[in-house]
KEKE-3310 file (N, C-alpha, C; in steps of 0.2 Angstrom, whole numbers, plus 5000, padded with zeros to 4 digits):
npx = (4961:4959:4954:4956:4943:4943:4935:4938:4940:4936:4949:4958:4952:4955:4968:4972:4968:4975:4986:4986:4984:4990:4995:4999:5009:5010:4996:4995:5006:5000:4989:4995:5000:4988:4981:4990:4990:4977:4980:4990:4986:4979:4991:4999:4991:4993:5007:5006:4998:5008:5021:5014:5014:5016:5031:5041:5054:5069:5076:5085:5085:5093:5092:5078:5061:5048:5050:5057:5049:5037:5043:5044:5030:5022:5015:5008:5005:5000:4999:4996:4996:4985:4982:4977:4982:4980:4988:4992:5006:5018:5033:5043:5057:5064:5066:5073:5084:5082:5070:5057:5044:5041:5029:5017:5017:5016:5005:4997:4983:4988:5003:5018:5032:5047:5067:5069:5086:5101:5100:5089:5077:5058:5048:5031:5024:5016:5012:5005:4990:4980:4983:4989:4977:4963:4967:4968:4954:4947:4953:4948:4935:4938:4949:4942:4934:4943:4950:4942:4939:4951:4951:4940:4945:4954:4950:4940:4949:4954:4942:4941:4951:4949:4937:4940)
npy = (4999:4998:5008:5012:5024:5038:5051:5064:5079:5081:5073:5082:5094:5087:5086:5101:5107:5099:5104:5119:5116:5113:5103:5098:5089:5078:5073:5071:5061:5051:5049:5047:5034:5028:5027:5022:5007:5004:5003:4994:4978:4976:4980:4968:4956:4959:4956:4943:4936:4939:4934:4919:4916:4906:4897:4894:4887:4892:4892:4899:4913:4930:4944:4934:4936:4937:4938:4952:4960:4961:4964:4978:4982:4995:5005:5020:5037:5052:5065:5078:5100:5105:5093:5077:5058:5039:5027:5010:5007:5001:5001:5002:5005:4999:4986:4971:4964:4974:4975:4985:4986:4977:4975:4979:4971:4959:4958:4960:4953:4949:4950:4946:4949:4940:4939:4922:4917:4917:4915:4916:4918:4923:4922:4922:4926:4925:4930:4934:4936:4948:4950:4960:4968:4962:4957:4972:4973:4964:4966:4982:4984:4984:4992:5003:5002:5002:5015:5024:5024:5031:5042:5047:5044:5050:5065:5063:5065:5079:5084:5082:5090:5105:5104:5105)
npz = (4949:4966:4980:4998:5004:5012:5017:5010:5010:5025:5031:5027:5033:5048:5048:5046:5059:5068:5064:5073:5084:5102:5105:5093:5087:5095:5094:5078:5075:5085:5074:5061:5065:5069:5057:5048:5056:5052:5037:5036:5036:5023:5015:5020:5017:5003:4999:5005:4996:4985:4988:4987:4975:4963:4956:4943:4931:4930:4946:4953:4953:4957:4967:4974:4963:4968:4982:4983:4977:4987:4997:4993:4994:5003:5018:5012:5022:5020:5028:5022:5023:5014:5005:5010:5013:5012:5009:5002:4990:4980:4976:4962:4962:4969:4960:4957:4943:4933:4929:4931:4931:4936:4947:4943:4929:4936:4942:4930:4921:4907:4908:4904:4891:4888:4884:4882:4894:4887:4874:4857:4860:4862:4875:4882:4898:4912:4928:4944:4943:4946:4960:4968:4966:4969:4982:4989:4985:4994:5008:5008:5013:5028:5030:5029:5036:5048:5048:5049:5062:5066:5064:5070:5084:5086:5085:5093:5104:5101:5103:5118:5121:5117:5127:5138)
capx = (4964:4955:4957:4950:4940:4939:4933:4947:4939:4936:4954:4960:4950:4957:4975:4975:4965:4981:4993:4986:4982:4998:5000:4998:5013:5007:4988:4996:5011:4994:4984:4998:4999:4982:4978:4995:4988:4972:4978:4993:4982:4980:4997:5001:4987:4996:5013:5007:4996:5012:5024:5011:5013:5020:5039:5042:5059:5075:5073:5089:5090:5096:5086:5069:5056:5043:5053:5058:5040:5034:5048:5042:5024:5022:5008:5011:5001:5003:4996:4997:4990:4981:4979:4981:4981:4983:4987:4995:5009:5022:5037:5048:5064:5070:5064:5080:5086:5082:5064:5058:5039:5036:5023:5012:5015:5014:4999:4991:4981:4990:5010:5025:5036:5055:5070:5074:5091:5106:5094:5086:5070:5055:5042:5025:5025:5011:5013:4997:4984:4978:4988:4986:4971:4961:4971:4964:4948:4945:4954:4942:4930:4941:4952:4939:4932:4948:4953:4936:4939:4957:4949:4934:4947:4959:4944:4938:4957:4953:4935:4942:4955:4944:4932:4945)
capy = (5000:5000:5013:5013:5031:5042:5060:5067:5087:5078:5071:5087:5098:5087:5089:5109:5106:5096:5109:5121:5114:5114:5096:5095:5085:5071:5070:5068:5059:5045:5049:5044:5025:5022:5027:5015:5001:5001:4999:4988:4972:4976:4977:4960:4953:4960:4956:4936:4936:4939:4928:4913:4915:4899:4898:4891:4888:4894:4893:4901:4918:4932:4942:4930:4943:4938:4943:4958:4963:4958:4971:4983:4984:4999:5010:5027:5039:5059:5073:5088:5103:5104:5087:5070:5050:5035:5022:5006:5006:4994:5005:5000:5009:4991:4979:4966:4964:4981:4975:4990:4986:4970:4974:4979:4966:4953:4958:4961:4948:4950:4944:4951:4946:4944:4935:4917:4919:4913:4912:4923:4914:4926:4919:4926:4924:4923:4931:4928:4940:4949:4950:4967:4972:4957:4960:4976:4973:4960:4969:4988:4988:4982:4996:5010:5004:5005:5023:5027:5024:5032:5047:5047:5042:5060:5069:5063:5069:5085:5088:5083:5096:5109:5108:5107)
capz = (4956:4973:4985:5004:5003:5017:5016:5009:5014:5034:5034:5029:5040:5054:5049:5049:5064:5070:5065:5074:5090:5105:5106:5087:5086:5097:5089:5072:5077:5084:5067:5058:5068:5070:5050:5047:5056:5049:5029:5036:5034:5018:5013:5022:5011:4995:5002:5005:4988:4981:4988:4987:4969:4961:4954:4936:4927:4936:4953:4956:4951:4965:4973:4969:4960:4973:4988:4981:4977:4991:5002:4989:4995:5006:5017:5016:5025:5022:5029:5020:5024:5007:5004:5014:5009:5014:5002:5000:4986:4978:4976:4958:4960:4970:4958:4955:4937:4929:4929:4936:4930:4942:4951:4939:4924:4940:4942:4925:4917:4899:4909:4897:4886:4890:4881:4886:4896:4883:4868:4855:4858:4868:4877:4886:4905:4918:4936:4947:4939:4952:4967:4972:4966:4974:4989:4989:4985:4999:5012:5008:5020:5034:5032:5028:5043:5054:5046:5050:5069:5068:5062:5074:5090:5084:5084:5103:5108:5100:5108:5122:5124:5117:5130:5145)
cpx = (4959:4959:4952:4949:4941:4940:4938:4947:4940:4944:4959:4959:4956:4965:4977:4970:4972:4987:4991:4984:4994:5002:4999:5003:5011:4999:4991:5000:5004:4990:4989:4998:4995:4980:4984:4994:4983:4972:4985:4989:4982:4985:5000:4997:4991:5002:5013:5001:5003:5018:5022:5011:5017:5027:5040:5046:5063:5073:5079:5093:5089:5094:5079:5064:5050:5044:5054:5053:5037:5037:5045:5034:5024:5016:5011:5004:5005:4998:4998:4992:4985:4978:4981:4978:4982:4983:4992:4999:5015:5026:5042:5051:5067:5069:5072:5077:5082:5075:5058:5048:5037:5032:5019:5010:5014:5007:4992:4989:4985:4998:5014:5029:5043:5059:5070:5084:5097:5101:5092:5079:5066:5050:5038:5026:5018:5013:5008:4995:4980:4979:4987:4981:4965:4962:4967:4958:4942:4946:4951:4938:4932:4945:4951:4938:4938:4950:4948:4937:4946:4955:4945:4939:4953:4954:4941:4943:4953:4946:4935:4946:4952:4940:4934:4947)
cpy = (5001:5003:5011:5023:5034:5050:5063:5075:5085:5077:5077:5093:5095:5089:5096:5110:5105:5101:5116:5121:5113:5108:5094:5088:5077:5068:5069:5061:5050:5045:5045:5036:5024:5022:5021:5009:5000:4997:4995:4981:4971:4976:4972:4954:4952:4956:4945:4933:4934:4933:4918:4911:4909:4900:4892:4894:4888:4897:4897:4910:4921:4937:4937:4938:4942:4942:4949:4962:4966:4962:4977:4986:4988:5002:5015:5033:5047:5063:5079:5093:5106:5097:5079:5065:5047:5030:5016:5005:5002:4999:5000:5001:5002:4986:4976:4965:4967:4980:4979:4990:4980:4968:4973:4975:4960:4952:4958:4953:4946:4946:4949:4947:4946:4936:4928:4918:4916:4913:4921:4923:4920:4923:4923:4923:4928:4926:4928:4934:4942:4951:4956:4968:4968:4956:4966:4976:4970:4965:4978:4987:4986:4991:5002:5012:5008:5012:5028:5029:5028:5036:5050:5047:5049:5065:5068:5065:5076:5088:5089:5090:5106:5110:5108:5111)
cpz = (4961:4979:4993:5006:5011:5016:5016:5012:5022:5033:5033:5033:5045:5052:5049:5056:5070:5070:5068:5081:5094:5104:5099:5084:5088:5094:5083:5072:5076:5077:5063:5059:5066:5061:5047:5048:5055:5043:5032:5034:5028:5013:5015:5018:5004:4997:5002:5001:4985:4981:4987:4979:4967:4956:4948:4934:4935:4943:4957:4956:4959:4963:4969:4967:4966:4979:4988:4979:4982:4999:5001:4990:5003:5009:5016:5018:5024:5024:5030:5022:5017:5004:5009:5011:5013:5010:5004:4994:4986:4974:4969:4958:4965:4969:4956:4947:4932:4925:4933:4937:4932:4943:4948:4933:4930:4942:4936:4922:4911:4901:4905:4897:4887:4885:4884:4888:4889:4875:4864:4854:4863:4871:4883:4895:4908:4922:4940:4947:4948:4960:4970:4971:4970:4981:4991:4990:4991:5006:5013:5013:5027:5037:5031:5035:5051:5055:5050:5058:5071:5069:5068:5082:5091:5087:5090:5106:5108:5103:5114:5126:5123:5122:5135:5145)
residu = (UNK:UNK:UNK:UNK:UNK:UNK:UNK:UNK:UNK:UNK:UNK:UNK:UNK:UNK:UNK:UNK:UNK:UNK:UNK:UNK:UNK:UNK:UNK:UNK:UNK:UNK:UNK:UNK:UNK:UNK:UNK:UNK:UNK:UNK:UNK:UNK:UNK:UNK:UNK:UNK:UNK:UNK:UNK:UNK:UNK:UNK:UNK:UNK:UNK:UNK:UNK:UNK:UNK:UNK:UNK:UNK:UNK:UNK:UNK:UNK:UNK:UNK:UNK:UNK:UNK:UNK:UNK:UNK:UNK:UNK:UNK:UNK:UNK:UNK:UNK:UNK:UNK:UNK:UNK:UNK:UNK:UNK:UNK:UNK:UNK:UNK:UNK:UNK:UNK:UNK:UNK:UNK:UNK:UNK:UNK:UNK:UNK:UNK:UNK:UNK:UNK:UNK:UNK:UNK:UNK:UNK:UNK:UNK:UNK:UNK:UNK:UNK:UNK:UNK:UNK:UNK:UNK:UNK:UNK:UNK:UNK:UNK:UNK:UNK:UNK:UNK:UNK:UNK:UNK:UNK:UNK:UNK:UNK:UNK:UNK:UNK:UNK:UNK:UNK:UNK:UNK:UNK:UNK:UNK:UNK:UNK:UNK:UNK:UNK:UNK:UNK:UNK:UNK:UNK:UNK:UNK:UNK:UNK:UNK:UNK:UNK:UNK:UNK:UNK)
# end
């Protein structure tokens, strides 16, 4: 799994910094955007990995597992006063047909095993190997960089108002 790093002690400094400043509200309020739109990118990456994956068999079942993945892929961004993140996740509690392990067999190399529909026959299935994690991997230094600048553009608010 790849993550985009940023100084998890710095990103918690700044947010007890934030909660105890007067307009903390608004300084976090923009910290949360701009660290949301930097790993954005790279869940639109993951999100059009996914749906480009190629469709084999029934073409008709309801919701399609791509799309539903594909909804599934999330940033979330927390800033706790103990600890904060930013991460891009792919939420399983709304995968369709009680395949609640989507994301992740979608992604692994190895695929999984499921019945044929009507049948007592099983067979291996493929997804497209990689989709998140290569997603990731590509979009990393974009979105270290842009965190980098959210961080650093909070941080000039706050010196600012400090030294006014």
């Amino acid at each position: 799994m790849y993550t985009v790093e940023v100084n998890e002690r710095d990103l918690t400094r700044l947010v007890a910094a934030l909660n105890g400043e007067a307009d903390g509200k608004a300084l976090r309020r923009d910290l949360v955007g701009g660290l949301r739109a930097a790993v954005e990118p790279a869940a639109a990456l993951a999100r059009g990995a996914i749906l480009s994956m190629g469709v084999h068999g029934l073409k008709r079942a309801t919701p399609p597992l791509r799309t539903a993945v594909a909804a599934a892929v999330k940033v979330e961004v927390r800033l706790g006063a103990r600890q904060a993140s930013v991460a891009v996740v792919v939420h399983k509690h709304s995968m369709p047909r009680a395949f609640r392990n989507a994301p992740k067999r979608l992604n692994a190399a190895k695929g999984w095993r499921h019945p044929v529909y009507g049948s007592d026959q099983w067979v291996d299935q493929l997804g497209a190997p990689g989709w998140f994690d290569e997603s990731m991997r590509v979009a990393e230094p974009a979105a270290t960089r842009a965190a980098k600048e959210a961080l650093d553009e909070v941080a000039r608010r706050i010196d600012m108002k400090t030294r006014g």
